[in-house]
C-alpha positions in Angstrom: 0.0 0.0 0.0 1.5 3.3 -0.9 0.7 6.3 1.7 -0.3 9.7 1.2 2.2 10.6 4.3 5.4 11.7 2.5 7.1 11.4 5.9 6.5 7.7 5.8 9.0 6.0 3.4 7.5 3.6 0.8 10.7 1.2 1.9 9.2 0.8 5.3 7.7 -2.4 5.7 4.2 -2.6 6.0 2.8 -3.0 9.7 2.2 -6.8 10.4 -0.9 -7.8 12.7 1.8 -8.1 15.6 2.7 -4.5 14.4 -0.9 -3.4 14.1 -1.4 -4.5 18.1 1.8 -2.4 19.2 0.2 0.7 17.6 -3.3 0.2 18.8 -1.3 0.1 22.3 0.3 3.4 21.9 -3.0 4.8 20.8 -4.6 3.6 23.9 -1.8 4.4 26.4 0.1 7.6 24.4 -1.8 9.1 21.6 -5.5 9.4 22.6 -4.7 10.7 25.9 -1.5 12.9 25.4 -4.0 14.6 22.9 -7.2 14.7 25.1 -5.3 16.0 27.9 -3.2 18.6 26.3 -5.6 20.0 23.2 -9.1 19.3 24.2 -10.4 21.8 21.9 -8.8 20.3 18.7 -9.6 16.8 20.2 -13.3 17.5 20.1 -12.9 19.5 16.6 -10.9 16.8 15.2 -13.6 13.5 16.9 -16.2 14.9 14.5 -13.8 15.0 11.3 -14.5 12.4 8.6 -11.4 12.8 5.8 -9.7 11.6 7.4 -11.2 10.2 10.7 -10.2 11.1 13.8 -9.5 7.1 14.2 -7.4 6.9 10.7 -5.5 10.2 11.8 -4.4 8.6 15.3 -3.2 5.4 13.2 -1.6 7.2 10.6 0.5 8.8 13.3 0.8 5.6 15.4 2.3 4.1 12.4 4.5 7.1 11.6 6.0 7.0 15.0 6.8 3.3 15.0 8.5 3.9 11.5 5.9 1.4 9.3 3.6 1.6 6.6 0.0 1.0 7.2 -1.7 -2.8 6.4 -3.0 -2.9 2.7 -6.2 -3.8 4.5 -6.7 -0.6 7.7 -8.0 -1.9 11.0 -11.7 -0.8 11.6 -11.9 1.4 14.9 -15.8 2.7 15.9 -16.0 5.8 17.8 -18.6 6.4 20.7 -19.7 9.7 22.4 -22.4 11.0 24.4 -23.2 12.0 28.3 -21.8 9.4 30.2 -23.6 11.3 33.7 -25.1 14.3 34.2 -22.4 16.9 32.8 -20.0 14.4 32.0 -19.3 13.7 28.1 -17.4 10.4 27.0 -15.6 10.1 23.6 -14.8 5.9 23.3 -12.1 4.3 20.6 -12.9 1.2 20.2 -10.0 -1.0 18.6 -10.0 -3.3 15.9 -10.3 -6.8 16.6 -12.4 -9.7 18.3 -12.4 -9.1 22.2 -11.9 -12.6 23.9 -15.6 -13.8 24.9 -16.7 -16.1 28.3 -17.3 -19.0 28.0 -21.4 -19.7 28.3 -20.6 -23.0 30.3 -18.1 -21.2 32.9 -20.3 -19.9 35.9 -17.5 -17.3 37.1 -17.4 -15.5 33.3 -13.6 -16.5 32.9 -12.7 -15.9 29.2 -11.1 -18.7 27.0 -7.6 -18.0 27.5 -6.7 -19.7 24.3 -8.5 -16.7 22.4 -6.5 -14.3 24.0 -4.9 -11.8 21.4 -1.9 -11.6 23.6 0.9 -10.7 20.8 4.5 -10.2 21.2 6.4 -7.3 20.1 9.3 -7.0 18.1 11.4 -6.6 21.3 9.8 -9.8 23.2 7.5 -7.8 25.0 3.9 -8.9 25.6 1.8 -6.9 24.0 -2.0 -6.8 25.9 -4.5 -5.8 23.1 -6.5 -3.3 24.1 -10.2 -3.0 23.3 -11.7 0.4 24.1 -9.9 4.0 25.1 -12.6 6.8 26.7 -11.8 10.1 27.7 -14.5 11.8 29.8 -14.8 15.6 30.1 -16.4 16.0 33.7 -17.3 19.8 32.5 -19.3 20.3 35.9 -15.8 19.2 38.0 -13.6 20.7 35.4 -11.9 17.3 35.4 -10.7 15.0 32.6 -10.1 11.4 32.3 -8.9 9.2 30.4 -9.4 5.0 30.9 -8.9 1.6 28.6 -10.1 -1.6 28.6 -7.7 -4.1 27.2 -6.7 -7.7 28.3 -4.9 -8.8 31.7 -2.0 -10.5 31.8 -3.5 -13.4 33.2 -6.3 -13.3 30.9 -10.0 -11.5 30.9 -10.0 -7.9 31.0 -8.8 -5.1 33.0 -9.4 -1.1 33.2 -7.0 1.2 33.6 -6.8 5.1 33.7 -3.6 7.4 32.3 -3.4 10.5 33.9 -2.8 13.5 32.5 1.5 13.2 33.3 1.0 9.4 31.5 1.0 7.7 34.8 -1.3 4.3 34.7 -3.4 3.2 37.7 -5.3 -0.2 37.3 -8.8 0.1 38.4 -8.9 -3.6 38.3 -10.5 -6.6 36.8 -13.1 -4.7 33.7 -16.1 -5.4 31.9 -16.5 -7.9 28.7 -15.5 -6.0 26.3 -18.7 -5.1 25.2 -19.4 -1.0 24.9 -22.8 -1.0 27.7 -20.5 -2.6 30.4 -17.6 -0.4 29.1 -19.7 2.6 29.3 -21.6 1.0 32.8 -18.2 0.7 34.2 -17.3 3.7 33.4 -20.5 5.1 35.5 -19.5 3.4 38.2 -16.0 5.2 38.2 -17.1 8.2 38.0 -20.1 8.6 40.9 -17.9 6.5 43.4 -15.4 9.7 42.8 
C-alpha cells in the first residue's frame, strides 16, 4: 500500500498484525490521551472530522512513530460519544479486533484463555490488546479522564486510567468488552469519585 504521508518512506515495511497491536497500544496508552489532555479543543474539533477520521489520523500517526507503513487492508476502529452522567461527556475508541468472549458454560465468566490476542512485540515484550480508550470531560468538575479496557495478563479484561503526566493506575479486573458494560463501568468510576 503506498501512503499519502510523505514522511512515511515507501521502503518501510508494511505493519504486520503483531505491528498493528503495538500501535493500537500506543494509541490507547500515548496518543488518545497525550491529545485529550493537552488539546481538548482540537480533540473534540478533530472527533467529528471524517477525511480523514479522527481514528485513521491517530493510526496514521501511530504508524509514523513506530517507522511502518499502514496494512493494505486498515483496521476498523468505531467511535462512541455521548453523556456518560449528568455533565460528564465520554468520547470511546474502540480498537479493531475480536475481544476474547466467556465462555457460556463457565459460571464465574472467565474468558477462554486460548483466544487471548496476547501478541509479542518485536522486542519480546507482551503486547496486551487493548479493546476500548474513553476520555470523559467532567465539565461540571472541570476534570478530565482518560481510561482503557484491554486484556490482563492473566487473561480477561482489565481497566486502567492514564493521567494527564502518562502515569497508569489499574482500576482492576473490567467489563466484557462489550461498549454498555464499558460505558456502565465507566459510570461506576465516576459517581464513586
Amino acid at each position: 500500500m503506498e501512503t499519502n504521508n510523505p514522511r512515511i518512506s515507501p521502503d518501510l515495511a508494511v505493519a504486520t498484525p503483531e505491528m498493528v497491536v503495538q500501535v493500537c497500544y500506543d494509541i490507547a496508552y500515548v496518543l488518545f490521551p497525550r491529545y485529550g489532555y493537552d488539546h481538548f479543543e482540537t480533540f473534540c474539533r478533530d472527533w467529528r472530522s471524517t477525511v480523514p477520521s479522527f481514528a485513521e489520523s491517530l493510526f496514521e500517526y501511530g504508524c509514523l512513530l513506530r517507522q511502518v507503513q499502514q496494512p493494505t487492508e486498515e483496521p476498523v476502529f468505531r467511535l462512541f460519544d455521548g453523556e456518560l452522567v449528568t455533565g460528564c461527556d465520554y468520547y470511546v475508541l474502540q480498537f479493531p479486533g475480536e475481544p476474547p468472549q466467556s465462555r457460556p458454560d463457565d459460571p464465574l465468566g472467565i474468558p477462554d484463555l486460548s483466544r487471548l490476542r496476547t501478541l509479542v512485540s518485536g522486542d519480546g515484550i507482551p503486547v496486551l490488546a487493548p479493546f476500548f480508550a474513553a476520555f470523559l470531560n467532567h465539565r461540571e468538575r472541570g476534570e478530565r479522564r482518560c481510561y482503557v479496557l484491554g486484556e490482563a495478563a492473566g487473561g480477561g479484561m482489565t481497566l486502567r486510567g492514564v493521567a494527564a503526566n502518562g502515569v497508569h493506575a489499574s482500576f482492576g479486573r473490567g467489563p466484557e468488552a462489550e461498549i454498555g458494560r464499558f460505558l456502565d463501568r465507566l459510570r461506576q468510576e465516576i459517581q464513586s469519585n
